[in-house]
N, C-alpha and C positions, 0 to 999 in steps of 0.2 A: 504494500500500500504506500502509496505517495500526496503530500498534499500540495497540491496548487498554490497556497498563500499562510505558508508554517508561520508566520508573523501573528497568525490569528490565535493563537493559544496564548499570546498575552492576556486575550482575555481571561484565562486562568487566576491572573492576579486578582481577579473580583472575588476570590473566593476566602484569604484574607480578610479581604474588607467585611465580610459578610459575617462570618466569624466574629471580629469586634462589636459589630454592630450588635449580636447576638447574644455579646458577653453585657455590654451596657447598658441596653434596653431597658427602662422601667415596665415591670409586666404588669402594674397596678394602674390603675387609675383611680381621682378621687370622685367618691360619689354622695350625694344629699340622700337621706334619708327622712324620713319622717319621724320615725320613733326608735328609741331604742329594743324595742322588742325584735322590731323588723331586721337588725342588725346581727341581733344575736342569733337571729335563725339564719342569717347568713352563714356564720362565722360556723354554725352547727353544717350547714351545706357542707361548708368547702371541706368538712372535717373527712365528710361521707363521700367524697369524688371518689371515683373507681379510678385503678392504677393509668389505666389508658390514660386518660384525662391532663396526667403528670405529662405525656409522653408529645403532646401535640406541640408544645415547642420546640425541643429538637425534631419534631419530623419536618415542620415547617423548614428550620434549616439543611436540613438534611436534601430536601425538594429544588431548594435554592439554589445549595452547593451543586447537584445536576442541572440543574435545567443552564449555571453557569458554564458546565463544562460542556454542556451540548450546542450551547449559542459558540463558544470558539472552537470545536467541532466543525460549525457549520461554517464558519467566517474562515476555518482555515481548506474548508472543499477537499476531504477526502478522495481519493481516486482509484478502484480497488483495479489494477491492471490483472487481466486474462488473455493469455499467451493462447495465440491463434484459433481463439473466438469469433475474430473480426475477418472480412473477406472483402475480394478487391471486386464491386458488381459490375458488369458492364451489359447494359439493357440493349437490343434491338428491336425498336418500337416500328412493327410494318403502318402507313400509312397512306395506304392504295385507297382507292375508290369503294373496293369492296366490304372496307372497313366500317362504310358508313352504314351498313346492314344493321336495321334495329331487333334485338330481342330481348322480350321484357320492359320494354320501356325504356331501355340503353341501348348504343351504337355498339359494336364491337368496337368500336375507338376509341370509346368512353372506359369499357370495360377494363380495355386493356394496358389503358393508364391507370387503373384502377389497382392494378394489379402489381403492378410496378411500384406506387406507392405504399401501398400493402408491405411488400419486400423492405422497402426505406426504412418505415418505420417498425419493420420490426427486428431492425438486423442490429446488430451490438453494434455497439458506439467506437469510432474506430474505423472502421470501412467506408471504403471509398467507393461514388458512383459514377459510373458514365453512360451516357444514353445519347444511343445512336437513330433518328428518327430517319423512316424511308419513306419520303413522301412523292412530292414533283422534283425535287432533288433531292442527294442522301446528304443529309447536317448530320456533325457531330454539335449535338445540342450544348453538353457540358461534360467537362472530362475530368477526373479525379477530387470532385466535393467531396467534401468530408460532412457539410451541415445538412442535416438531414431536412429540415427546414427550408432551405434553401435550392436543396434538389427537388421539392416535391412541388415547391411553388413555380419550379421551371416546367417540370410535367404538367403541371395542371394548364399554363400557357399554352400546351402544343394543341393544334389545332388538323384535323382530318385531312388530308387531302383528295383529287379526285382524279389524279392520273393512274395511269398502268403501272408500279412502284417497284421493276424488278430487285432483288435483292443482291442482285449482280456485285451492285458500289457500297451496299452495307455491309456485305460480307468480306469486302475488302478491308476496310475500317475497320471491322470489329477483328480483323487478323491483324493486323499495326496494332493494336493494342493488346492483342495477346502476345504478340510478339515481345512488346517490351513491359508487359507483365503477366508473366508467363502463372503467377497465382490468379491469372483475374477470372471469373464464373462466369460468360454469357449467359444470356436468357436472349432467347429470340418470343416477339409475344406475336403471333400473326394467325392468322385466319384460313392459312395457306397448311395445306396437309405433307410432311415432309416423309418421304420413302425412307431417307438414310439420312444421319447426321451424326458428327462428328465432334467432342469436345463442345457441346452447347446444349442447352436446356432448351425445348419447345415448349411454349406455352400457344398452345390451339384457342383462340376466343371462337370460333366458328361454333356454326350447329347448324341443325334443320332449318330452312328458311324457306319462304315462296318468294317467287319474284317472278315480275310478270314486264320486259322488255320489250321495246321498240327499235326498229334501225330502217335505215337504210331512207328515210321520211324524202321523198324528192315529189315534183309536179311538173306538167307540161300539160300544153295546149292543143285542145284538138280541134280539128278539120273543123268544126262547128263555131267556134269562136269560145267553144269552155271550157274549162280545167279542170285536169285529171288529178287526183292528189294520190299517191301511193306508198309505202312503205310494208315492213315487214314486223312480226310479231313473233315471240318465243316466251318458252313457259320454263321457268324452272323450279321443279321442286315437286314435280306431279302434272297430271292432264287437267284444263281447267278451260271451262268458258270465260271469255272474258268482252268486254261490251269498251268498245274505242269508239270517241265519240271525236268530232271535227270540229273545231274553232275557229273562228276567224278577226285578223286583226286584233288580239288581245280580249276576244268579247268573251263572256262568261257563259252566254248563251250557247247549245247545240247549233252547228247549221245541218249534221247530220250523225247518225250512229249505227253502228253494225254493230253485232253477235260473230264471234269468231271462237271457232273451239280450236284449241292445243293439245297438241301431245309431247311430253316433257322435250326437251331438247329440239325440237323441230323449230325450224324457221317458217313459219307460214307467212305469205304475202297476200297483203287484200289492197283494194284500192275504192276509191270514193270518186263519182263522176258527179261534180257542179255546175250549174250555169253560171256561174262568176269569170270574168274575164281578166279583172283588174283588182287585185288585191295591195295589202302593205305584209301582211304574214297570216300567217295561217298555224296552228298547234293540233298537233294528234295528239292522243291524251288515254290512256287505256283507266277509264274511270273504274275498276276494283281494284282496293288497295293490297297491299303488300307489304314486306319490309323491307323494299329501298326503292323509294319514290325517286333519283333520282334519274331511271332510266325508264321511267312510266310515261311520262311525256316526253316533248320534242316539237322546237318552233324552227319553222322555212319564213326566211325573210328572202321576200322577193327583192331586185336590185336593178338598175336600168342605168343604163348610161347616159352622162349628163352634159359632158367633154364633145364640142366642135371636133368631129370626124373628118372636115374639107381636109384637103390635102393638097399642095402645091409642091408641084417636082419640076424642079429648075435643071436643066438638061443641056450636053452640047449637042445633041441629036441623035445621043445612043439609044435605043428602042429595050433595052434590057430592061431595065428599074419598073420602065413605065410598063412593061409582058408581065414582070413579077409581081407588079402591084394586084396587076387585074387581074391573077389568077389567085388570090386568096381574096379577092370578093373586095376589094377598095373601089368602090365608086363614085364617092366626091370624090374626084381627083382634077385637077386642072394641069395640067402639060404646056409648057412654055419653054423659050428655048432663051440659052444663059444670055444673051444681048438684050433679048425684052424685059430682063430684070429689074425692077426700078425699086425695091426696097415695099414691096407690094405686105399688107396686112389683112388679118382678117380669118390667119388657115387654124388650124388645131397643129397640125404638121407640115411644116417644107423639107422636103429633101433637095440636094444638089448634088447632082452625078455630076462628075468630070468639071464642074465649076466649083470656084467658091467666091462670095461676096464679100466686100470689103466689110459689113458690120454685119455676124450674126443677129438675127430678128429676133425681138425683147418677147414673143407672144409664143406662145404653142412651144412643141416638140423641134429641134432639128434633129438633123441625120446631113452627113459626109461621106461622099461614095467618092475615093480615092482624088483626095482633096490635093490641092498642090500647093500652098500655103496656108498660115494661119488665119484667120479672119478674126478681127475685133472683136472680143467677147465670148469665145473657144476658149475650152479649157484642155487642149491638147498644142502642141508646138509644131512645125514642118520641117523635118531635116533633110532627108533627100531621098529619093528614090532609087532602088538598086533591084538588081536580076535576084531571085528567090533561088538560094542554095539549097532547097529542101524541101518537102511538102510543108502546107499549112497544116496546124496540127490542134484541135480541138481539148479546149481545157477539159483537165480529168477534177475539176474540185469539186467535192461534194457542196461546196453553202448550195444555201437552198435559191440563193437568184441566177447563180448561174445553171444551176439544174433544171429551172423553171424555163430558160431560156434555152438551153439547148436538148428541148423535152421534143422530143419524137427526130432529131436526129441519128441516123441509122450508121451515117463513117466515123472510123478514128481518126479521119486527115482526106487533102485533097491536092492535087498537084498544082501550081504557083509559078505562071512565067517570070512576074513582076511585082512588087509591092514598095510603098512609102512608109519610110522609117519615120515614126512620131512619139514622139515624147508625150508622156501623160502626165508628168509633175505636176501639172498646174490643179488638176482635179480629181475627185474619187472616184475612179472607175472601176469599171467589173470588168476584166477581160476574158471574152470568150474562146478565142485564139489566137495563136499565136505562129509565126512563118521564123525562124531559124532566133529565136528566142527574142525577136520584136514584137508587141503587138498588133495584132490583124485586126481582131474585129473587138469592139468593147464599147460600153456605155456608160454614162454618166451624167453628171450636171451641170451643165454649163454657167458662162458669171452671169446671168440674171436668173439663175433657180432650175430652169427649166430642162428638160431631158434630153440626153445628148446619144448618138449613136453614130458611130464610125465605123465605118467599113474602108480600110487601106490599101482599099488596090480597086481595080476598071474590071467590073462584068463581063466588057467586051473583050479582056485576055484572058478571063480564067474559065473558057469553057466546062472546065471537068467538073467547076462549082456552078457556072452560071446555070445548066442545062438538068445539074440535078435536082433530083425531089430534095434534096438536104437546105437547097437555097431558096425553094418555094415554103419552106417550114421554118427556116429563119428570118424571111421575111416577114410571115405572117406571126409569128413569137416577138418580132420588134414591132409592129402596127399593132398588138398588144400591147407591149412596154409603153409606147408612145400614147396611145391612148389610155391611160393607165384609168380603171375604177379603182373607188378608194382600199373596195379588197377583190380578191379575185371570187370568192365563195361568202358565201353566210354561212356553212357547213361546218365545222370543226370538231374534234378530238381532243380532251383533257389532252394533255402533251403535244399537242401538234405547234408548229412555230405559224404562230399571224402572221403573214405580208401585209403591212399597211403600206400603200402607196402615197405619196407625199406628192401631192397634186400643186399644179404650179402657182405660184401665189401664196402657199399656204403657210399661214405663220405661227402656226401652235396646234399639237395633238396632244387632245385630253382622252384617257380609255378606261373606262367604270366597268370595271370586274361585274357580275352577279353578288355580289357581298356590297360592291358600294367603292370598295379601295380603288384609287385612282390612281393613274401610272401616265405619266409625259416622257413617251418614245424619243427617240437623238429625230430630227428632220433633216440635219447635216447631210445627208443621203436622199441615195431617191427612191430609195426603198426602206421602211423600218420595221423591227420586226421585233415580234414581242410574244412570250411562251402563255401559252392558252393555259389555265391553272384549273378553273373552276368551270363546276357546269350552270350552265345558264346562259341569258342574254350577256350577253357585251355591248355598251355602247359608244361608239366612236364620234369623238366628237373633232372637227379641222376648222381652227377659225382663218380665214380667209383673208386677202390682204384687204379686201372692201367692207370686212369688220364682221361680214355676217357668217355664221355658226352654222355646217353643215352634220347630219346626224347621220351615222349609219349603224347599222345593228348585224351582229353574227350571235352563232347560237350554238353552244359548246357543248358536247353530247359524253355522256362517261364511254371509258373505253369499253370494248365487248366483252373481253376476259373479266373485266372486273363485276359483270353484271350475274358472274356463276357464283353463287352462294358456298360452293365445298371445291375451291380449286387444288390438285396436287401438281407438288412439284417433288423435284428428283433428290437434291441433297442438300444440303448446308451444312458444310466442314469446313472447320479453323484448323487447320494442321501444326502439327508439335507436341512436343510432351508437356502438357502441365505439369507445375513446382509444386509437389504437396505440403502442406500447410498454410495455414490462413496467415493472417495479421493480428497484429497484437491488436487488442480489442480494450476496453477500459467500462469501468460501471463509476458513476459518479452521480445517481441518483439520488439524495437528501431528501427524499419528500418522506420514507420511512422517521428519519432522524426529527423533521419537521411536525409530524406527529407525537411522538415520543414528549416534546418537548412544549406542546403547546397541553397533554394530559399534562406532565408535570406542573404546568403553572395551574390550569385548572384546580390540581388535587393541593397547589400549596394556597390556592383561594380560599378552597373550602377550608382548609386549615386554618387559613385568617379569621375567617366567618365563625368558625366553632367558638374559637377562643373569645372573642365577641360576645358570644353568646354565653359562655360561660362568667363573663365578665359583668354581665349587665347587674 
């Protein structure tokens, strides 16, 4: 045993004092009587006291003399140490989507912080905690607390997530930390069923569940002038009729309902035929409940484009541009030849083949088809033009905008008579490809905001590109970019990455999660992109350079694995040998001692009181 604060047993010295006090005391007091007879039957009382009676003064002291030495006792905080009692915890809390599963009137989320706490508080004093939560990304929450207070009020903070939550990057984490504490216990707390595991505790929150899912929610228009609304349904948990009812524009009202029966696991697809032409959204809605409403509905935000589509292509007379425009469907188009130029406004998009003009144009989209200097307000440079030592070669990078852009490309590369060497320093561009480690073809943002796309070499020499299908799908992939909506879908996936497009003009994006939290993307770019977290609406808000506030809405769907109530997976092993033995552990609990001490004052009151009474 050790104390904290051994200075505390000076109080000891009270016990001296108390002693004297003891020794001094007058035990008499003086009292009026009325008669002497009254006195004399006193004097006969006291003769007759029974022996106890003698004894209540030294017990008084005697109560004293404790409850003194229990007060510096307590001042000086005994500490009873118990050799490896104590253990090193380290929690992995799953926080997937499937977590939010309620039974009993608790989430499996809930539960299983619950559970975790539990542990906290009941493990000897001395132990250390760490909790690794796996949500939209793997946090290590907190690592090595000792106050158990303090770990529990972090727990109680963490909050559910709603993506696919592999265990891939927690079971990494929780190996670094076995690794350098080789005594430490995992607990994995998850809802996920493990075949095999290694060096870790499972804690299963799962159970029986029903749940009644939606997917796949889309609409089109038919020959008629009305809309078809369709999507798919699946039952888990047993066969079950269930009754999906159609909403429209946020109303609360039916506009229509089916009867659809299930059999567990099956994907059944139904569809709904309307007379409505012209909607803002629409909600499917599988009105019998279950325990986890977040994949029972589902909202389709309709979306239309808003962006001047004319198009001007400033041309030296090559017939290329203007063939490839109009075979992916560009029909504003105006065709002009580079001398009739006059700085002409009004388009959404100019491209200039084989020309360039002395000030790029402050409005719409450009495009440079194998430019021969720099033009005023380009954010690329002109060095010179040289013979191509190599094929053109199509970037291999996974971001998602250059994937977006080179989406239905079918070659690794294409042969190259000729191309211009350009410098990109001035701007952020994306490069799509590249011809003997120059940039080919890339896009960006030019100096007044607006979207830029270069192409560094003439149509008219690179048959082997101009003539393929690869260049009619990159043309119409950048008459996309160019025309940019503010997102490409309303559709999304807990974990999927948002493209918000950053429309020209536009001087501030605001994005309201489903909870409410609001997130201000970079617009530095001409593209921004931000991790879908939560299911629900989202709304998008782009305030404009003319002040006014444009809204758009996408609608974020739990993923599909997470919507199965009992999923298994294959294993969760920490490899190594665990160090046997715990941690030195410590008891330093006083509230025993704190009792003890508040009877002894107690029983030396009533000692007071007696004598008192004896005394009257």
């Amino acid at each position: 045993m050790t104390f904290l604060f051994p200075l505390g047993f000076l109080a000891l010295l009270g016990i001296p004092v108390l002693i004297l006090i003891y020794i001094i005391k007058n035990r008499y007091t003086e009292q009026t009587v009325t008669s002497t007879y009254l006195w004399t039957l006193s004097e006969k009382f006291l003769r007759r006291r029974i022996p106890i009676n003698r004894l209540t003064g030294i017990l008084s002291l005697i109560l004293q003399i404790l409850a003194v030495i229990l007060i510096a006792v307590i001042v000086a905080h005994p500490v009873i140490t118990l050799p490896g009692a104590a253990q090193a915890y380290c929690f992995v809390l799953d926080a997937s989507g499937s977590m939010n599963i309620e039974y009993e009137g608790s989430t499996r989320f809930e539960e299983g912080r619950q559970k975790i706490k539990d542990m906290i508080n009941g493990s000897v004093k001395g132990s250390t905690y760490t909790l690794i939560c796996a949500g939209a990304t793997t946090e290590t929450v907190f690592e090595g607390y000792t106050d158990k207070e303090r770990a529990v009020e972090a727990v109680d903070e963490l909050e559910s997530g709603y993506t696919a939550a592999g265990l891939g990057d927690a079971l990494i984490e929780a190996q670094k930390y076995f690794n350098d504490n080789p005594r430490a216990h995992t607990y994995l707390i998850t809802d996920k069923v493990y075949a095999d595991s290694q060096n870790v505790d499972i804690i299963n929150v799962g159970g029986g569940a029903v749940n009644y899912a939606l997917r796949d929610a889309a609409y089109e228009y038919t020959a008629d002038g009305g809309l078809k609304v369709s999507g798919k349904a699946v039952s888990y948990g047993g066969d079950a009729e269930v009754e999906i009812g159609l909403y429209f524009n946020g109303s609360d009202e039916e506009y229509s309902v089916l009867s659809l029966q299930l059999s567990e696991g099956e994907e059944k697809a139904f569809e709904f035929g309307t007379g409505l032409s012209d909607f803002e959204s629409f909600e499917l809605r599988i009105n019998d409940g279950d325990d986890l409403g977040l994949d029972s509905s589902v909202t389709v935000f309709n979306k239309s484009r808003e962006n001047s589509s004319d198009t001007l292509l400033v041309s030296d007379g090559s017939i290329y541009m203007e063939a490839a425009l109009r075979s992916v469907g560009v029909t504003n188009l105006t065709v002009i030849k580079a001398e009739e130029y006059e700085g002409q406004t009004g388009y959404g998009l100019y491209i200039f083949e084989n020309f360039v003009p002395e000030i790029t144009p402050a409005e719409g989209s450009v495009w440079y088809i194998n430019p021969d200097k720099s033009p005023e307000g380009a954010n690329f440079s002109f060095q010179t033009e040289v013979e191509a030592n190599g094929a053109a070669v199509y970037s291999t990078s996974t971001k998602t905008t250059v994937r977006k852009m080179l989406e239905g490309v079918t070659a690794d590369s294409f042969l190259l008579k000729r191309f211009v060497k350009l410098g990109t320093g001035g701007g952020d561009f994306t490069v799509y490809a590249t011809c003997d480690g120059s940039p080919l073809m890339f896009s960006g943002a030019n100096a007044y905001g607006n979207r830029e796309v270069v192409m560094a070499f003439s149509l008219r020499d690179s048959a082997a590109f101009t003539l393929s299908l690869d260049c009619t799908t990159l043309i119409s992939n950048f008459i996309n970019y160019s025309f940019p909506e503010v997102v490409d879908s309303t559709a999304y996936v807990c974990g999927d990455i948002l493209p918000v497009n950053v429309l020209p003009g536009c001087k501030n994006i605001r994005i309201v999660a489903p909870s409410g939290k609001e997130s201000y993307p970079d617009i530095s770019t001409t593209v921004s992109e931000y991790l879908v977290s939560e299911v629900g609406a989202y709304k998008i808000y782009l305030t404009m350079a003319d002040g006014i506030e444009r809204e758009v809405n996408v609608y974020s769907t739990l993923p599909e694995e997470e919507s199965v109530p009992l999923c298994e997976e294959e294993a969760f092993k920490i490899t190594g040998t665990p160090q046997a033995g715990g941690l030195a552990g410590f008891y330093d609990d006083l509230l025993a001692v704190f009792i003890i001490l508040a009877v002894l004052v107690a029983a030396d009151f009533g000692v007071y009181c007696y004598e008192q009474y004896q005394l009257r």
